[in-house]
GUKOLZA-254410 format. One record per residue: residue in three letters; x, y, z of N, C-alpha, C in turn. Coordinates in Angstrom, 2 decimals. Each point is the difference from the previous one (the first is absolute). Example, Ala and Ser with C-alpha at 12.3 -4.5 7.8 and 13.67 -1.06 7.14 Angstrom:
<kedrens>
{"ALA" {13.19 -5.69 7.80} {-0.89 1.19 0.00} {0.90 1.20 0.00}}
{"SER" {-0.35 1.05 -0.72} {0.82 1.19 0.06} {-0.77 1.09 0.73}}
</kedrens>
This chain:
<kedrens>
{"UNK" {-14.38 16.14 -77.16} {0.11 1.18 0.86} {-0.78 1.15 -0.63}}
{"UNK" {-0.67 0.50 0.89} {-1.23 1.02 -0.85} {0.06 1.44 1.51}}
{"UNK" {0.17 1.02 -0.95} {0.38 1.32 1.09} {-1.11 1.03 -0.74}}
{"UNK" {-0.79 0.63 1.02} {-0.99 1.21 -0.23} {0.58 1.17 0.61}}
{"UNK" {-0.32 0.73 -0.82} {0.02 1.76 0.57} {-1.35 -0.04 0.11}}
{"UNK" {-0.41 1.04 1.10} {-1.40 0.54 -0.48} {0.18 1.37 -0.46}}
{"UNK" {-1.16 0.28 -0.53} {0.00 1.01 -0.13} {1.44 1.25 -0.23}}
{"UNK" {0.48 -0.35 -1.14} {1.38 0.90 -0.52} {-0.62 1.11 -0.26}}
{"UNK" {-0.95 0.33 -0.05} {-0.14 1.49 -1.23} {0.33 0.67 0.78}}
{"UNK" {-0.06 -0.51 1.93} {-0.11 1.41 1.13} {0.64 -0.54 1.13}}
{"UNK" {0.21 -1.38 -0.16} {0.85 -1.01 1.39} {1.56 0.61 0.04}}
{"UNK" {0.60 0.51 -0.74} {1.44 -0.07 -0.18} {0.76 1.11 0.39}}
{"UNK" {-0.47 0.73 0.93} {0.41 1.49 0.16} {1.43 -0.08 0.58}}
{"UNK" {0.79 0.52 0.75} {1.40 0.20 0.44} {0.68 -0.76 -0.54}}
{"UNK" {0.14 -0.61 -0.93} {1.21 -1.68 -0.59} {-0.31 -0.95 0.36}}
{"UNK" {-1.90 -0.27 0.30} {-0.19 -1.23 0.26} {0.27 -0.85 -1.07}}
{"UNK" {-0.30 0.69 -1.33} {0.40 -0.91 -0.96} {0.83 -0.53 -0.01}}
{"UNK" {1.13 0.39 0.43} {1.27 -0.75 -0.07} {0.13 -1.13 0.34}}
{"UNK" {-1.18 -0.31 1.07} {0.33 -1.37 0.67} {-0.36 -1.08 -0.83}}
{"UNK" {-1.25 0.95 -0.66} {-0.86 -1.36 -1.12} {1.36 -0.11 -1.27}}
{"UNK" {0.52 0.88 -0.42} {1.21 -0.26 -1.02} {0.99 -0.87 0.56}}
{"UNK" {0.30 0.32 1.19} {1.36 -1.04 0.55} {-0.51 -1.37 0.24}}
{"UNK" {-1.42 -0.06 0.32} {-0.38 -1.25 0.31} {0.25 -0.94 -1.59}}
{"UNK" {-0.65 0.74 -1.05} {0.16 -0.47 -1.32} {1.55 -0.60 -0.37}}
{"UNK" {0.84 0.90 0.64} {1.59 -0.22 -0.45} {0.50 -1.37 0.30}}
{"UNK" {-0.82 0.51 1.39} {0.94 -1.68 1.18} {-1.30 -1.18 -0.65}}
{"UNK" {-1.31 -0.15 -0.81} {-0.80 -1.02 0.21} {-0.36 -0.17 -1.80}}
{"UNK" {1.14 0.74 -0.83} {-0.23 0.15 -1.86} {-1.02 -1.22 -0.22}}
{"UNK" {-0.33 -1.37 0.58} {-1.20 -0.98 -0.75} {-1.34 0.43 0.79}}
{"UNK" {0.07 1.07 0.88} {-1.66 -0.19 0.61} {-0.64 0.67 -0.71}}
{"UNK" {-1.42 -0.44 0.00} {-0.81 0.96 -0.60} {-0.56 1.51 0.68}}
{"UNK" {-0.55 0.80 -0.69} {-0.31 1.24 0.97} {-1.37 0.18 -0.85}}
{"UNK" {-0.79 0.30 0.82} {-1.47 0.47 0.03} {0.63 1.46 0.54}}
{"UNK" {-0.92 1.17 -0.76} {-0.04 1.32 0.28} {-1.92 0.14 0.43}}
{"UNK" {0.13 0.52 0.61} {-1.52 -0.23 0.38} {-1.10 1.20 -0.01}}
{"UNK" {-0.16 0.85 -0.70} {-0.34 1.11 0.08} {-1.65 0.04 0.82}}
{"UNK" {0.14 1.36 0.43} {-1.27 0.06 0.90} {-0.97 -0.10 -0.14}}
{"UNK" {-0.53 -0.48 -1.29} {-1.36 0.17 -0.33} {-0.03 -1.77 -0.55}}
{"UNK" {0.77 -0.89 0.09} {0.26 -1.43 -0.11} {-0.04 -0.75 1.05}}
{"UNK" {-0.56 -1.18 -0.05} {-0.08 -0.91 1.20} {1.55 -0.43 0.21}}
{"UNK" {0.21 -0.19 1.18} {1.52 -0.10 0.47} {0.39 -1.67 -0.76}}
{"UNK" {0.69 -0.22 0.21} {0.49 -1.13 -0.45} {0.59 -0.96 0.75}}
{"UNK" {0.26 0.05 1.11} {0.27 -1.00 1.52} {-1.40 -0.59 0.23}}
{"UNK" {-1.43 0.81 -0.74} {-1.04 -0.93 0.50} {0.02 -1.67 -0.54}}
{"UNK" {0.48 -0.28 -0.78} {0.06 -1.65 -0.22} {0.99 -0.60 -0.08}}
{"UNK" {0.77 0.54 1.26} {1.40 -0.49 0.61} {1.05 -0.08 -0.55}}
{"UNK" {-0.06 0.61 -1.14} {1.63 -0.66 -0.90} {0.58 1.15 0.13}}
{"UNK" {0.39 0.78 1.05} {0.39 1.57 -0.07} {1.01 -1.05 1.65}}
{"UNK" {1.26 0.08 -0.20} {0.88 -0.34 1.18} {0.41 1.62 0.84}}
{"UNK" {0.23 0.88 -0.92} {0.47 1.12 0.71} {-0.71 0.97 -0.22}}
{"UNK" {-0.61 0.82 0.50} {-0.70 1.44 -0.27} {0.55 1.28 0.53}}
{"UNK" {-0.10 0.89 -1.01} {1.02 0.77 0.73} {-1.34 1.70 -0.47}}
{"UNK" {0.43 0.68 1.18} {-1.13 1.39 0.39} {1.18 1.07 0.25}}
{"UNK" {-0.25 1.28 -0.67} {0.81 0.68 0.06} {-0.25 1.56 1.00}}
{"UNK" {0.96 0.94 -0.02} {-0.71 1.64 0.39} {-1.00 0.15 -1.32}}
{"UNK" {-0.53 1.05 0.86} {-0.97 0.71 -0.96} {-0.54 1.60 0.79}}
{"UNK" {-0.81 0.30 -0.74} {-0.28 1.83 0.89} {-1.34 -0.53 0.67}}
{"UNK" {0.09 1.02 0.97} {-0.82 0.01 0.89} {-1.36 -0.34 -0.11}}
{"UNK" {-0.53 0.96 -1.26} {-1.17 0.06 -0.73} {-0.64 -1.43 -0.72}}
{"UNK" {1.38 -0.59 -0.20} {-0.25 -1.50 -0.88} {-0.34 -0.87 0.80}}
{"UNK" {0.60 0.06 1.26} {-0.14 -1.31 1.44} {-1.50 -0.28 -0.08}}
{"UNK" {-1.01 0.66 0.37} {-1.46 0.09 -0.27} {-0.91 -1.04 -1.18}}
{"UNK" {1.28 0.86 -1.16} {-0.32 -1.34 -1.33} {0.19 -1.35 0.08}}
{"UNK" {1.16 0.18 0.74} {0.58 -1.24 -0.24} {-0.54 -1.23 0.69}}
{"UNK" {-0.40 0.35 1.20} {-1.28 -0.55 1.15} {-1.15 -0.53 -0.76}}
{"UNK" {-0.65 1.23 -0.56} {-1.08 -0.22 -0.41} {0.04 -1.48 -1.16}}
{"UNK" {1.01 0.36 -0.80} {0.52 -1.31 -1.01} {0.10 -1.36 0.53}}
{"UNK" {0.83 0.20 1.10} {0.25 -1.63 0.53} {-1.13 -0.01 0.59}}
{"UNK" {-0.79 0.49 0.82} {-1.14 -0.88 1.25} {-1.10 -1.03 -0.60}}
{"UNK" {-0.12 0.22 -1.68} {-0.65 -1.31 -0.17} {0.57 -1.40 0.32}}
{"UNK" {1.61 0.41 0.02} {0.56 -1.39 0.17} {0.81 0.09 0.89}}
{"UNK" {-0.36 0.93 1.21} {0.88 -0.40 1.60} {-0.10 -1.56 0.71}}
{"UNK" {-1.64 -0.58 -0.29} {0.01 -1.08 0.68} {1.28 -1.08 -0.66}}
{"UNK" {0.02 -0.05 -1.55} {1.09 -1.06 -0.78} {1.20 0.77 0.38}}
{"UNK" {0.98 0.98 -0.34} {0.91 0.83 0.42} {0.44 -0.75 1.38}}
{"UNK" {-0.75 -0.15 1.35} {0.01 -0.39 0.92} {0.62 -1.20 -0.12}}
{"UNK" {-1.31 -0.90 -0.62} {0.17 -1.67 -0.04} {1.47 -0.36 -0.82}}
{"UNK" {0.52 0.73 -0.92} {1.16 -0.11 -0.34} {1.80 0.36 0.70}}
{"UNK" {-0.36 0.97 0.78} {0.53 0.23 0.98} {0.31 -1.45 1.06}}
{"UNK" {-1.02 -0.40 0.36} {-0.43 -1.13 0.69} {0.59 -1.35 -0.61}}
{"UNK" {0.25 0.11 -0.90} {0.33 -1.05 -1.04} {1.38 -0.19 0.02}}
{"UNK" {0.81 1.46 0.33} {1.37 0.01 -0.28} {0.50 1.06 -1.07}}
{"UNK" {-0.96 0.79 -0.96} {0.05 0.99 -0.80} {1.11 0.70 0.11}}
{"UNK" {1.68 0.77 -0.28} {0.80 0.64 0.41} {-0.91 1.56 -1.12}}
{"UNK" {0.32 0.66 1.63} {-1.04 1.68 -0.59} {1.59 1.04 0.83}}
{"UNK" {0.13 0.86 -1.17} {0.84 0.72 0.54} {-0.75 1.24 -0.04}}
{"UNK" {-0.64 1.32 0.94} {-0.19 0.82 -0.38} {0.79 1.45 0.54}}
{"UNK" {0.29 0.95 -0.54} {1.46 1.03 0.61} {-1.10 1.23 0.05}}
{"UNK" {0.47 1.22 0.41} {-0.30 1.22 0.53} {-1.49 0.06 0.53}}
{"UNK" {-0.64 0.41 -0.35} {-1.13 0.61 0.29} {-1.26 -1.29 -0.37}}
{"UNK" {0.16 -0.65 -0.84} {-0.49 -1.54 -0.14} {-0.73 -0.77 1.03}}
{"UNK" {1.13 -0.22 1.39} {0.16 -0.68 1.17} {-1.35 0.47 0.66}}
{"UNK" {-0.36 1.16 -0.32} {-1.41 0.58 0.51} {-1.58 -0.66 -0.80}}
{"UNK" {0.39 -0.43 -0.92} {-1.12 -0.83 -0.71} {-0.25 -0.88 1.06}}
{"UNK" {0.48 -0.94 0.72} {-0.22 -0.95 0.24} {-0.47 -0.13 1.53}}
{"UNK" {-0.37 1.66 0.33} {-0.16 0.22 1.61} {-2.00 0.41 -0.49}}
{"UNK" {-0.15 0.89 1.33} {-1.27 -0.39 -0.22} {-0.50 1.79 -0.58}}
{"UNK" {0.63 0.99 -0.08} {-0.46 1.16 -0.38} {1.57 1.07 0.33}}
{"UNK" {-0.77 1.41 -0.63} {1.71 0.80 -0.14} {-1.14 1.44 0.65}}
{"UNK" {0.67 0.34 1.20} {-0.71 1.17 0.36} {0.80 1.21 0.06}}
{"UNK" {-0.92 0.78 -0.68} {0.25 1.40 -0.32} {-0.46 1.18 0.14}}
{"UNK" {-0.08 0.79 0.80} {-0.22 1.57 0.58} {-1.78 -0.52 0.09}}
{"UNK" {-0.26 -1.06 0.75} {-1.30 -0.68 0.98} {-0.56 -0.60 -1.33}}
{"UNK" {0.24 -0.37 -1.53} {-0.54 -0.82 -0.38} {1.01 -1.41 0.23}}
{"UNK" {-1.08 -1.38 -0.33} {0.84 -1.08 -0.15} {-0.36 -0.45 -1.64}}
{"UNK" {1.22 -0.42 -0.59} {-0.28 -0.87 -1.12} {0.19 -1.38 -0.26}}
{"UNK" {-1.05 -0.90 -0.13} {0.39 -0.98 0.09} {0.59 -0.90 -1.23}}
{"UNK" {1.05 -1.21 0.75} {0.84 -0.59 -0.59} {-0.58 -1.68 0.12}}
{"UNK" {0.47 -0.76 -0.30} {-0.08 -1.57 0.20} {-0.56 -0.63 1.26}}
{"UNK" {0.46 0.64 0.85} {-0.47 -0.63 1.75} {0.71 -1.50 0.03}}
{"UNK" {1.04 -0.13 -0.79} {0.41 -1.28 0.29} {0.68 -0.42 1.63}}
{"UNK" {0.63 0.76 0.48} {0.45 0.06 1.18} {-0.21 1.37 1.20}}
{"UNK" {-0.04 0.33 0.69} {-0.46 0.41 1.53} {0.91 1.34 -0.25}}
{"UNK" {0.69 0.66 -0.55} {1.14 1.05 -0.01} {-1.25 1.37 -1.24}}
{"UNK" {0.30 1.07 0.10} {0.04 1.17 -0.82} {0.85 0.74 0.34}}
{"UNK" {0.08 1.37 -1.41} {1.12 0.95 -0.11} {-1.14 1.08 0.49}}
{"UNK" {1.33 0.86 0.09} {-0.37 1.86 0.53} {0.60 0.72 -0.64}}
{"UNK" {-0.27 0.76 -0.92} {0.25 0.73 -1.07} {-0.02 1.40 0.29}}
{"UNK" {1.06 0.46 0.13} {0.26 1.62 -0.08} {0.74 0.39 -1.28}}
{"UNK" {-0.42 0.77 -0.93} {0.22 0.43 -1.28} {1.08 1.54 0.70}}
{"UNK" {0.06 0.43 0.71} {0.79 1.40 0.38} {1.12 -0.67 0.66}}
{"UNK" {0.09 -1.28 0.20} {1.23 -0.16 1.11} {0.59 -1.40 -0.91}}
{"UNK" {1.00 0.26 -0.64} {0.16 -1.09 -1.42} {1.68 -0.63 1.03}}
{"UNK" {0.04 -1.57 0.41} {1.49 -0.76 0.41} {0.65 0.01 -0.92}}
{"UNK" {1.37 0.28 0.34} {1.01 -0.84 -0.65} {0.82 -0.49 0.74}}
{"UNK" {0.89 -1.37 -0.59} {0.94 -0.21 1.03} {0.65 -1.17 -1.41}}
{"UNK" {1.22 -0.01 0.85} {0.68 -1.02 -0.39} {-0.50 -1.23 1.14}}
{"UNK" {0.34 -1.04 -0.18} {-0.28 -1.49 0.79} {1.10 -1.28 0.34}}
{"UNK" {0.31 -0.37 1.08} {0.71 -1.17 0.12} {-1.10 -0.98 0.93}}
{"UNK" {0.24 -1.57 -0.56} {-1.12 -1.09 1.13} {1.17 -0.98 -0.46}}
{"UNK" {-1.19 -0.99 0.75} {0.59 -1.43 0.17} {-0.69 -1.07 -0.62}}
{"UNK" {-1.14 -0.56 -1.05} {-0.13 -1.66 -0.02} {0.60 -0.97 0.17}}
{"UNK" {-0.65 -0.37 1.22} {0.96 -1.29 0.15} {1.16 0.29 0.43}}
{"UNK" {1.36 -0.41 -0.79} {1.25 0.01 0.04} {-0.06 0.91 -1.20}}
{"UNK" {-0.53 0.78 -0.89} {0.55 1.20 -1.20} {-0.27 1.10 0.73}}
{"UNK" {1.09 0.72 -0.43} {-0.55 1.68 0.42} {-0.59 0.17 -1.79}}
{"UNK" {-0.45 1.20 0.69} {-1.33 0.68 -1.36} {0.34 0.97 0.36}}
{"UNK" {0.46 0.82 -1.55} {-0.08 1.71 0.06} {-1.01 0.43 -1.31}}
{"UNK" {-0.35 1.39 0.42} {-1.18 0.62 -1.25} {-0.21 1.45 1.16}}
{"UNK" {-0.57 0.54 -0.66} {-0.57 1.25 0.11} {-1.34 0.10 -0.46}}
{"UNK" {-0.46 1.07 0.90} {-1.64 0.23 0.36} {-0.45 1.43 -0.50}}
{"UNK" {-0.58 -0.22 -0.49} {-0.87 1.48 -0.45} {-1.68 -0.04 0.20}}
{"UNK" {-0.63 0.72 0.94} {-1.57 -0.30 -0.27} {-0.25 1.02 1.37}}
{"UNK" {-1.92 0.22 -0.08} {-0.63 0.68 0.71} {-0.89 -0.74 0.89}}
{"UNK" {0.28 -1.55 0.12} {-0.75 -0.79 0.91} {0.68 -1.21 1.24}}
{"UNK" {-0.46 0.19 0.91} {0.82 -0.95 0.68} {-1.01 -1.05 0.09}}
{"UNK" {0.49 -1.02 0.84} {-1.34 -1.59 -0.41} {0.04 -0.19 2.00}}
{"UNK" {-1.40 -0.47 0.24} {-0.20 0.09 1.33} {-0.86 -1.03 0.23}}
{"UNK" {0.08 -0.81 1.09} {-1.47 -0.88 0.45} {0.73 -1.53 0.06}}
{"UNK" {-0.78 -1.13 -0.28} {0.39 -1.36 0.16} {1.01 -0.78 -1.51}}
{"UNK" {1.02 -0.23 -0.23} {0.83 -0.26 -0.93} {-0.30 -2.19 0.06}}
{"UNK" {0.22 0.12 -0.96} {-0.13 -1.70 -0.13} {1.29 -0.59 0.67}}
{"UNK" {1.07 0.68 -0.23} {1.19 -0.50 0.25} {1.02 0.88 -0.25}}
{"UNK" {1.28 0.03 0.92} {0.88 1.28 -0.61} {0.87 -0.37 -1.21}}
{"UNK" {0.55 0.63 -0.56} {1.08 -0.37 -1.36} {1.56 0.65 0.42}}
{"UNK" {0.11 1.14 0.55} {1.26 0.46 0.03} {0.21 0.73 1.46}}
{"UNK" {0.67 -0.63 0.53} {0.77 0.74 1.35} {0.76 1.18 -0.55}}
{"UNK" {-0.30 1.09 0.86} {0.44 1.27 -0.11} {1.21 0.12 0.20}}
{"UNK" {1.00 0.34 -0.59} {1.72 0.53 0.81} {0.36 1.75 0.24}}
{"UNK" {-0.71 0.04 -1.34} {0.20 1.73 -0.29} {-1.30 0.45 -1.05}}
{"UNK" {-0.15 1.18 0.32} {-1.37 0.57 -0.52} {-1.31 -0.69 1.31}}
{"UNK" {-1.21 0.06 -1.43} {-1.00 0.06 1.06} {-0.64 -1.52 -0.60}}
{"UNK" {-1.06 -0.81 0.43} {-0.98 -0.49 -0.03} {-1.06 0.45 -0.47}}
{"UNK" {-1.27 -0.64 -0.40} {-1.48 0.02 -0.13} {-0.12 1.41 0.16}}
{"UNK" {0.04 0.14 0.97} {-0.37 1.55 1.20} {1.22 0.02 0.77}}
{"UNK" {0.23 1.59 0.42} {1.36 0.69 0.74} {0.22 -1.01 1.25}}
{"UNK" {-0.86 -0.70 0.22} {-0.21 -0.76 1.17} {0.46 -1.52 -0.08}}
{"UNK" {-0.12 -0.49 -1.02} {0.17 -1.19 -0.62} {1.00 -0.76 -0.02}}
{"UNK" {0.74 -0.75 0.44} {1.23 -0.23 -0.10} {-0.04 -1.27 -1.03}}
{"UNK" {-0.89 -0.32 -0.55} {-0.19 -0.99 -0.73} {-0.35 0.67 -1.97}}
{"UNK" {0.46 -0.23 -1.14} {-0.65 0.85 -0.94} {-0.78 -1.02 -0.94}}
{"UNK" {-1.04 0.23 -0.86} {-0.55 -0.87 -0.62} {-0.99 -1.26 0.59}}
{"UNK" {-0.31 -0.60 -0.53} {-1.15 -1.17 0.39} {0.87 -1.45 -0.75}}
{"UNK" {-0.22 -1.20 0.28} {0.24 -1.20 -0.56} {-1.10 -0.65 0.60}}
{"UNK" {-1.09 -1.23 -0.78} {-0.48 -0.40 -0.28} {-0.25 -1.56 -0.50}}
{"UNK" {0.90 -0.93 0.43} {0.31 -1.16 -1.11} {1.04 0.35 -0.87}}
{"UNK" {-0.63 0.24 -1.65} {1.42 0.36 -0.47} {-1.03 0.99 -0.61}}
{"UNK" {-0.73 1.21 0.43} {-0.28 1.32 -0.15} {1.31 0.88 0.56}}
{"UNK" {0.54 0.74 -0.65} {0.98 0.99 0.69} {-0.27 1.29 -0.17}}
{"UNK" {-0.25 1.49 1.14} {-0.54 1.07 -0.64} {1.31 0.87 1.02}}
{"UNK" {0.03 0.96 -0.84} {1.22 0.89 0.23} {0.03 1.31 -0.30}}
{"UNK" {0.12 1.10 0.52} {-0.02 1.33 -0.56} {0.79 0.31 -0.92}}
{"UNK" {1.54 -0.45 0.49} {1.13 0.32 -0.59} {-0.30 -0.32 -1.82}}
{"UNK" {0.76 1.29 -0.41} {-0.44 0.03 -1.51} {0.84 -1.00 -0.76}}
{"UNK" {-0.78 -0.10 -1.43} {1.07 -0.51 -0.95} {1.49 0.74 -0.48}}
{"UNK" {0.71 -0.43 -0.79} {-0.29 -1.57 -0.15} {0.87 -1.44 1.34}}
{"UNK" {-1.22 -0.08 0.73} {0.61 -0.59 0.89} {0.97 -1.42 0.34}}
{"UNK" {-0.73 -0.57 -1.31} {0.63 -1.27 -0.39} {1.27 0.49 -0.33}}
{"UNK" {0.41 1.09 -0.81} {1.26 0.15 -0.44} {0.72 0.43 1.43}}
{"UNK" {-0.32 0.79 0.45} {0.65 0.40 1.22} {0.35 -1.14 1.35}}
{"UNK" {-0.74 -0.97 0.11} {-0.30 -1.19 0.43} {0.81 -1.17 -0.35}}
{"UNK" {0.57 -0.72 -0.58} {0.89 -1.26 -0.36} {-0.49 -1.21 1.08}}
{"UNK" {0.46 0.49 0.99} {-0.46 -1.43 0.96} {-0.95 -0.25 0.35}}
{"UNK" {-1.15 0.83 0.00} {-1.84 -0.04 -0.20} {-0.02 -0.27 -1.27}}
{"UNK" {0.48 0.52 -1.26} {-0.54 -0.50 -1.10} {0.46 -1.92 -0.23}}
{"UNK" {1.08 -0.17 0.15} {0.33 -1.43 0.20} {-1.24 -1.02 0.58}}
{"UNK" {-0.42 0.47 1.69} {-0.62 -0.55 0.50} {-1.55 -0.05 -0.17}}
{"UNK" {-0.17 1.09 -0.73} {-1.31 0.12 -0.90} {0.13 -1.11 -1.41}}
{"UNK" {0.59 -0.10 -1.06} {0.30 -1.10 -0.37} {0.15 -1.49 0.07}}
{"UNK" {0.29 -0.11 1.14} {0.00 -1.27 0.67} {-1.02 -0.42 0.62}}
{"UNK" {-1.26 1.18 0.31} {-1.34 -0.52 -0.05} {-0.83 -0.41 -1.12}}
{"UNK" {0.89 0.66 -1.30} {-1.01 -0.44 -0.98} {0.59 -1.47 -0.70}}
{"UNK" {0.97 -0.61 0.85} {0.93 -1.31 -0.79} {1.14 0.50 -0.34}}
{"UNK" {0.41 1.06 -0.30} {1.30 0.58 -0.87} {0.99 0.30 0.69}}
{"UNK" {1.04 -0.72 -0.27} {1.51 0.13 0.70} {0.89 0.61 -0.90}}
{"UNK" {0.03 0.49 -1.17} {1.25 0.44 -0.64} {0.40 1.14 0.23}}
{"UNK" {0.98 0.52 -0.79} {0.50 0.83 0.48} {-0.59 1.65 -0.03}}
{"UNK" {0.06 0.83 0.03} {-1.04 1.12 0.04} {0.92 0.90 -0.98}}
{"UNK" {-0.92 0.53 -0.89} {0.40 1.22 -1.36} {0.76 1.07 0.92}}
{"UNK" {1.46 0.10 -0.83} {0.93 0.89 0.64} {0.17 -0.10 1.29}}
{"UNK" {0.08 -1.43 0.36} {0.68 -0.09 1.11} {0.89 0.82 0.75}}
{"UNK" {1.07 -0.14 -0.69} {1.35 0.58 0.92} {-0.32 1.66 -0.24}}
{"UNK" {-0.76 0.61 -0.24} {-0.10 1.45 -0.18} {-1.19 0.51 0.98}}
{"UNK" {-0.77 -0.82 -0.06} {-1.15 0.68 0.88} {0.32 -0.60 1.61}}
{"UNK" {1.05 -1.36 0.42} {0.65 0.05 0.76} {0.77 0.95 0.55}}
{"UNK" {0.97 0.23 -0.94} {0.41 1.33 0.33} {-0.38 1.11 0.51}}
{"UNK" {-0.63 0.03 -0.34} {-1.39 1.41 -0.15} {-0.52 0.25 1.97}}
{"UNK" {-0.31 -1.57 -0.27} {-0.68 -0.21 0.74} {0.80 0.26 1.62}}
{"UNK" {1.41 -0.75 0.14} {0.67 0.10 1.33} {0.63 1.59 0.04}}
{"UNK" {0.26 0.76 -1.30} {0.48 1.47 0.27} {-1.15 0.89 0.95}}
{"UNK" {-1.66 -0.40 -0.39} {-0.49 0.83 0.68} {-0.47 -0.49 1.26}}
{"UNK" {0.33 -1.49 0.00} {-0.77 -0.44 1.79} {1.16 0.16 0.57}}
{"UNK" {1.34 0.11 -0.26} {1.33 0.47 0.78} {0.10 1.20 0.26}}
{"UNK" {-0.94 1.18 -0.60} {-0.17 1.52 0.05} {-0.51 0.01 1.64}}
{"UNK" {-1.46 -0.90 -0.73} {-1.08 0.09 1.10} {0.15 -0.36 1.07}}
{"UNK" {0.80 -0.91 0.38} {0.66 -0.48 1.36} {1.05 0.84 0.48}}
{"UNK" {0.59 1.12 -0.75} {1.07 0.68 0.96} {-0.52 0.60 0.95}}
{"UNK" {0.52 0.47 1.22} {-0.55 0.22 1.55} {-0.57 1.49 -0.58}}
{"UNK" {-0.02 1.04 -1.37} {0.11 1.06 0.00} {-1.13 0.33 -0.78}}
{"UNK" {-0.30 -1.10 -0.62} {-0.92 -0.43 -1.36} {-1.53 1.11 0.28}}
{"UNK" {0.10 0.74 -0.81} {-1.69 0.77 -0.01} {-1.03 -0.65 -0.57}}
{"UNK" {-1.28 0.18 0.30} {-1.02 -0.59 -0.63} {-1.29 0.72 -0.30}}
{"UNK" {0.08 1.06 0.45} {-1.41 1.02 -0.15} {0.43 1.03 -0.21}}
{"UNK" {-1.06 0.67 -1.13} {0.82 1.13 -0.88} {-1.39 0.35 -0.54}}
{"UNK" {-0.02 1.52 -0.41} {-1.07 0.53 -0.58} {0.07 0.72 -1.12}}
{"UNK" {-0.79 0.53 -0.80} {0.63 0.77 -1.39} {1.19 1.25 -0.05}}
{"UNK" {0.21 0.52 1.28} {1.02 0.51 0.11} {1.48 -0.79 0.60}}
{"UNK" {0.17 -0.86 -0.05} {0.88 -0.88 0.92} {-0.58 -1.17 0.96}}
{"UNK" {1.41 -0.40 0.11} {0.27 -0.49 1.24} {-0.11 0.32 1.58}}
{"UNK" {-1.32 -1.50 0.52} {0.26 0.84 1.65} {0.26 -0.51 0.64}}
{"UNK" {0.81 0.44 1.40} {0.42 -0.41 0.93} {-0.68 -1.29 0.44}}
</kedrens>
């Protein structure tokens, strides 16, 4: 079992790290490649099962593009292969085709038919409730871009909060076993029954680090989020209606 970060020096912004630490907890024999940006990735000669892409600032998205596009075509073919790629916040935009901003565009991967729209003066937040499958998923959103255009596939039915875009009733992209998601870290921790079922793509059935606590954790706030009263959008001064 072999797990990549890319790019840590700048991937890890809101507690994405966390996910790459919890992943370590629940998987103590895999190996981890750290992959820094100026290094050839390490999924290029397949022995990379999980890859994991984190937030980062605005300014870095640009870099981070520029880094991978020597190896979008392999990136792809691994994908294709079955590759499990988790990427959270602002990430999910790598993999569209550009991020437009006050009439410039910057471009990203072009792997799929979707780009973001970036307003730096008008910053979301929200709390979040969905559905995979049969799991509900909770996390919270922080960012200045919504994602718009052709999606490969949806990942999370909306219950409460927003989608992609205000419009969206769908949030994130899925892919095979690519999964892209706004909602911040650390999501795996916040997650239990996605992190399980993420596991079980890579072969691994045991039991998951701090089980019964991040369970816990986990039904206090999707039992919040389901009350008929439950808020979800809020700005630096509060809570809104």
């Amino acid at each position: 079992m072999r797990i990549e970060a890319l790019y840590p020096e700048f991937c890890q912004w809101f507690g994405d790290s966390e996910n790459l630490r919890y992943l370590r907890q629940c998987l103590p024999d895999a190996a981890l490649a750290e992959t820094g940006s100026f290094e050839k990735p390490a999924f290029l000669d397949g022995s990379v099962d999980l890859l994991v892409l984190g937030s980062m600032t605005e300014r870095q998205q640009p870099v981070a593009a520029e880094r991978l596009l020597p190896y979008k075509d392999r990136l792809l073919e691994r994908i294709e292969e079955g590759m499990v790629v988790l990427a959270t916040g602002n990430a999910t935009e790598l993999f569209g085709e550009y991020i437009a901003e006050e009439g410039k565009r910057y471009p990203m991967l072009s792997l799929f038919p979707f780009h973001a729209e970036r307003d730096m003066e008008a910053r979301h937040n929200s709390m979040f409730l969905g559905e995979f499958e049969d799991r509900k998923i909770v996390g919270y959103r922080a960012q200045f871009s919504f994602l718009r255009g052709d999606f490969p596939g949806p990942f999370i039915r909306v219950l409460g909060g927003i989608g992609n875009s205000p419009e969206d009733s769908n949030e994130g992209f899925r892919y095979k076993n690519l999964f892209g998601t706004y909602l911040l870290g650390p999501f795996l921790v916040l997650n239990p029954p996605f992190t399980r079922y993420l596991l079980r793509l890579l072969g691994r059935d045991e039991p998951l680090a701090f089980e019964q606590a991040v369970t816990e954790a986990y039904d206090y706030r999707r039992k919040a989020l389901e009350r008929s009263d439950a808020k979800f959008f809020f700005s630096e001064s509060g809570w809104l209606e």
